[in-house]
Residue, then its C-alpha position, 0 to 999 in steps of 0.5 A: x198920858x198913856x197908861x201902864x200895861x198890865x203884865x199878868x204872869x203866866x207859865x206855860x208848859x208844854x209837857x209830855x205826860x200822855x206817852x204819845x199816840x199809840x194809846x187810846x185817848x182814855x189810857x193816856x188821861x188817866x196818866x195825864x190826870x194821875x200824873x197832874x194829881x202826883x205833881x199838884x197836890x189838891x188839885x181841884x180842891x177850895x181855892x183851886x184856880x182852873 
């Protein structure tokens, strides 16, 4: 008999937080990672999950 499959639940998000190309890399970055910071409080904290 075969065995069930395992379903994981995964969300994937494709979101713009880095307001394009026209800025350097380190520019966008920092708004991505304050942005990240502002929407998932305690990021990278105990327990956190990369």
């Amino acid at each position: 008999m075969p065995r069930e499959k395992v379903v994981k639940n995964r969300v994937h998000l494709d979101l713009d937080a880095s307001g394009g190309l026209r800025d350097p890399l380190a520019t966008r970055r920092e708004w991505v990672d304050a942005e990240t910071d502002r929407l998932v409080p305690g990021r990278g904290g105990p327990g956190c999950v990369p």
